[in-house]
TIMITI-229687 format. One record per residue: residue in three letters; z, y, x of N, C-alpha, C, O, CB in turn. Coordinates in steps of 0.2 Angstrom, whole numbers, padded with zeros to 4 digits, always signed. Glycine has a CB too. Layout:
<pts>
AlaZYXZYXZYXZYXZYX/...
</pts>
This chain:
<pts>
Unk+0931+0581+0318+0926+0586+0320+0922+0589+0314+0921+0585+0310+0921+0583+0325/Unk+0921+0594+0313+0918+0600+0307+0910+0601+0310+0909+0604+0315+0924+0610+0308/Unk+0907+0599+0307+0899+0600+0311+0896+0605+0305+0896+0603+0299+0894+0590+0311/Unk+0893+0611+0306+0891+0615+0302+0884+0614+0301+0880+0618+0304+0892+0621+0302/Unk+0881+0607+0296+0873+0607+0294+0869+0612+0294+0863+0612+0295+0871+0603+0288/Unk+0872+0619+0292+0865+0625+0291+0864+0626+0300+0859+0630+0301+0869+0635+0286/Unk+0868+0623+0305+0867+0628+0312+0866+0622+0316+0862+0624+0320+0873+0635+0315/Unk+0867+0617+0317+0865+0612+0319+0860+0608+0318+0860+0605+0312+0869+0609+0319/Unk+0854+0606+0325+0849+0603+0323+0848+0598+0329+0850+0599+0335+0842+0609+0321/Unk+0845+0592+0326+0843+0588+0332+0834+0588+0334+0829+0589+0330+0845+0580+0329/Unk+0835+0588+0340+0830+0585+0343+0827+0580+0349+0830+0580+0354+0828+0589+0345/Unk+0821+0577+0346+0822+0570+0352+0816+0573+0356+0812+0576+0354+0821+0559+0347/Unk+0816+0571+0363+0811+0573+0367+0806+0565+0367+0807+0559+0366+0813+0575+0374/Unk+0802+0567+0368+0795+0561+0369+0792+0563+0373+0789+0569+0374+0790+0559+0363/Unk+0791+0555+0377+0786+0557+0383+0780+0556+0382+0776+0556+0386+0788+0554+0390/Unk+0777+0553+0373+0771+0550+0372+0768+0558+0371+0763+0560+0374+0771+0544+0366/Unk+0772+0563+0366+0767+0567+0365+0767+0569+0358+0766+0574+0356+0762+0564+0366/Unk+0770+0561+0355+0770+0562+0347+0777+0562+0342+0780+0557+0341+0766+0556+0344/Unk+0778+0568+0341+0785+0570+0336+0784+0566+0333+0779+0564+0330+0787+0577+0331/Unk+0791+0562+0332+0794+0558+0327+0799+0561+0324+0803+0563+0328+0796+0552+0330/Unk+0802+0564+0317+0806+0567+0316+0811+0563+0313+0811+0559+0309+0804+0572+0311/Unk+0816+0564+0316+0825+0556+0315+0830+0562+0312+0832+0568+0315+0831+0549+0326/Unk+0831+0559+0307+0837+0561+0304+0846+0557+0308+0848+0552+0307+0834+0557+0297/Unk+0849+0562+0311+0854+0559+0312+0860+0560+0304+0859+0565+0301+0856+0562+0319/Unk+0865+0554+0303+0868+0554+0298+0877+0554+0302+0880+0550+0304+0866+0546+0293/Unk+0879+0562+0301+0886+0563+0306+0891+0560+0301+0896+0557+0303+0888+0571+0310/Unk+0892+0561+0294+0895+0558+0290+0892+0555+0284+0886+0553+0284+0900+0562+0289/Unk+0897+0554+0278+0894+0553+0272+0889+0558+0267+0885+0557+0262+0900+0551+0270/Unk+0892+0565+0270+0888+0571+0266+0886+0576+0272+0884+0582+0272+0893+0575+0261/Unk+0887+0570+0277+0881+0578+0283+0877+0575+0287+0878+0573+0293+0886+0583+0291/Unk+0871+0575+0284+0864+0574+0288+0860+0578+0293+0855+0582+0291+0859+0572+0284/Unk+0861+0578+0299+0857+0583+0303+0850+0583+0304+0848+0578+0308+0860+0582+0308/Unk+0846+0588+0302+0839+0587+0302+0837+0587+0310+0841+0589+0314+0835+0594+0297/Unk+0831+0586+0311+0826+0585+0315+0819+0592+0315+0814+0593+0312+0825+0579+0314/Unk+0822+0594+0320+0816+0600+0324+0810+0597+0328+0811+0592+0330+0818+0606+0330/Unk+0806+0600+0328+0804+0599+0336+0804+0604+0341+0801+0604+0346+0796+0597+0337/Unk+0808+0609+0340+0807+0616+0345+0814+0618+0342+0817+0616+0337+0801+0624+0343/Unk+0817+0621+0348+0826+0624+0346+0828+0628+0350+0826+0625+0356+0833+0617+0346/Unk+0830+0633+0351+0831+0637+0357+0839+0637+0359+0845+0638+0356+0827+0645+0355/Unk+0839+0636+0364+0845+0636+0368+0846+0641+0374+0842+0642+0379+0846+0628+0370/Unk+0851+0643+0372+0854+0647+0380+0847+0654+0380+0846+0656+0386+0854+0639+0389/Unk+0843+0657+0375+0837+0661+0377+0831+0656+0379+0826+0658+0382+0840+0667+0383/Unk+0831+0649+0378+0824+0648+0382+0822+0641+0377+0825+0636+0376+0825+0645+0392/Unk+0817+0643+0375+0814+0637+0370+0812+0632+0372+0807+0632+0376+0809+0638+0367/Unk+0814+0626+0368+0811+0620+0373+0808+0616+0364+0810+0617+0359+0819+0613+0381/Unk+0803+0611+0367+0800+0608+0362+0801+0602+0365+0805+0601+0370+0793+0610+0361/Unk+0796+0596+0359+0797+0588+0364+0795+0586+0367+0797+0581+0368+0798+0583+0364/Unk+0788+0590+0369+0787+0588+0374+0790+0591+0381+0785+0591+0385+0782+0587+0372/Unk+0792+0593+0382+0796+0597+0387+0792+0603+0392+0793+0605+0398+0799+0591+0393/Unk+0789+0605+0387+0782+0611+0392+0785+0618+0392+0791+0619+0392+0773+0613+0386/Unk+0783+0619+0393+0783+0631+0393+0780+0634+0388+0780+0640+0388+0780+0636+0401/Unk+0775+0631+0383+0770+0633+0380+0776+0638+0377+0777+0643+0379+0765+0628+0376/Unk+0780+0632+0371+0782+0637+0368+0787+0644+0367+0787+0649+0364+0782+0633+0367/Unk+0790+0641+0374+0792+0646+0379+0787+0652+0379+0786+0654+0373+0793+0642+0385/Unk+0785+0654+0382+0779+0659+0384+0777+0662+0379+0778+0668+0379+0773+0656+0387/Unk+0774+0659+0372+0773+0660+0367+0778+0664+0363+0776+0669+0360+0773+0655+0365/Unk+0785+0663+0362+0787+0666+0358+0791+0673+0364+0793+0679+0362+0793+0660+0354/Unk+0790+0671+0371+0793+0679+0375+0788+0681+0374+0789+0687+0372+0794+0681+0383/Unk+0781+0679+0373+0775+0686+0372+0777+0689+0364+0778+0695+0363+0765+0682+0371/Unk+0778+0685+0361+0778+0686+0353+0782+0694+0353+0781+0698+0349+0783+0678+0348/Unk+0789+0693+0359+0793+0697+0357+0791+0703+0362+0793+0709+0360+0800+0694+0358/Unk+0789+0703+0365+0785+0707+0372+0782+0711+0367+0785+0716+0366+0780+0703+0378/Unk+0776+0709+0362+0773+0714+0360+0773+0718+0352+0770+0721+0348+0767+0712+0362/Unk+0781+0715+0351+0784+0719+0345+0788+0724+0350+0790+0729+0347+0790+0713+0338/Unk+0790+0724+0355+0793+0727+0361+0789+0737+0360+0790+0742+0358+0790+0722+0369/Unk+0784+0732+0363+0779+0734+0366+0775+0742+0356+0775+0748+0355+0773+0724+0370/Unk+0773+0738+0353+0771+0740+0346+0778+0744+0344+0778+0748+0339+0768+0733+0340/Unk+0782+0744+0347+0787+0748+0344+0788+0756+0348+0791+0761+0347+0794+0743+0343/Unk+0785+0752+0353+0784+0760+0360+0779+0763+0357+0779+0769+0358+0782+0758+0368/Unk+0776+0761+0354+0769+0765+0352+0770+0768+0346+0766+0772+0345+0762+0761+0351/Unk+0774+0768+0342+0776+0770+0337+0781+0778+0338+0781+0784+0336+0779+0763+0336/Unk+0784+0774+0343+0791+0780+0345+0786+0788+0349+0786+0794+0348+0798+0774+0354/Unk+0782+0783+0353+0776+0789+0356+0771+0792+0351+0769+0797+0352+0770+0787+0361/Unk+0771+0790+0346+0765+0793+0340+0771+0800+0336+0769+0806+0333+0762+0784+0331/Unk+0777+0797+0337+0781+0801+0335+0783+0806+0338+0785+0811+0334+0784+0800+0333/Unk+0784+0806+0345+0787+0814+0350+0779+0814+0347+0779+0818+0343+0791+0815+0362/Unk+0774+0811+0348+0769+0816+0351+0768+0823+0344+0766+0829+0345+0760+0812+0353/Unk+0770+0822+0338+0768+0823+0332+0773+0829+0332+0772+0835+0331+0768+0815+0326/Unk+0779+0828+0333+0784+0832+0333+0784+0837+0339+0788+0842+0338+0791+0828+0333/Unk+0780+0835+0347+0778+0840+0351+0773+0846+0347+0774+0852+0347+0774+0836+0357/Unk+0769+0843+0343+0761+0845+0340+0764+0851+0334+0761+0857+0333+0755+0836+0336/Unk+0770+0849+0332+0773+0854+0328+0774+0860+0330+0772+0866+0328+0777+0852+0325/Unk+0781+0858+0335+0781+0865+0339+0778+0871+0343+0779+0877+0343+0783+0864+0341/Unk+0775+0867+0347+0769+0872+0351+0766+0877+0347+0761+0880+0349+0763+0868+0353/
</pts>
């Protein structure tokens, strides 16, 4: 099996609360690092198993969304303001 260490990450869940970061060792020259957040399938999960982070990063993207609409409107309006 071909495991690519730059895209492959481990994460252990805990139900205490507290990240412990483990190194898994898949061969002699491929050590897989340890996250505590990894997003899978579009949905972020952390170890402790919450939504924070979840929620967090949809807002994050919501309002680079959102700031990029406002942007696009500064611009018809600017390019209306010429013509008239």
């Amino acid at each position: 099996m071909v495991v690519n260490q730059a895209k492959t990450e481990v994460i252990s869940f805990q139900r205490n609360g507290n990240f412990e970061p483990i190194d898994v060792d898949v061969s002699e020259h491929v050590t897989l690092r340890s996250v505590n957040r990894v997003k899978a399938l579009g949905i972020w999960l952390d170890y402790n198993l919450n939504w924070r982070i979840h929620t967090k990063e949809t807002r994050n993207q919501i309002l680079k969304l959102i700031n990029g609409l406002k942007i696009i409107r500064r611009k018809l309006n600017e390019k209306q303001s010429l013509t008239v």
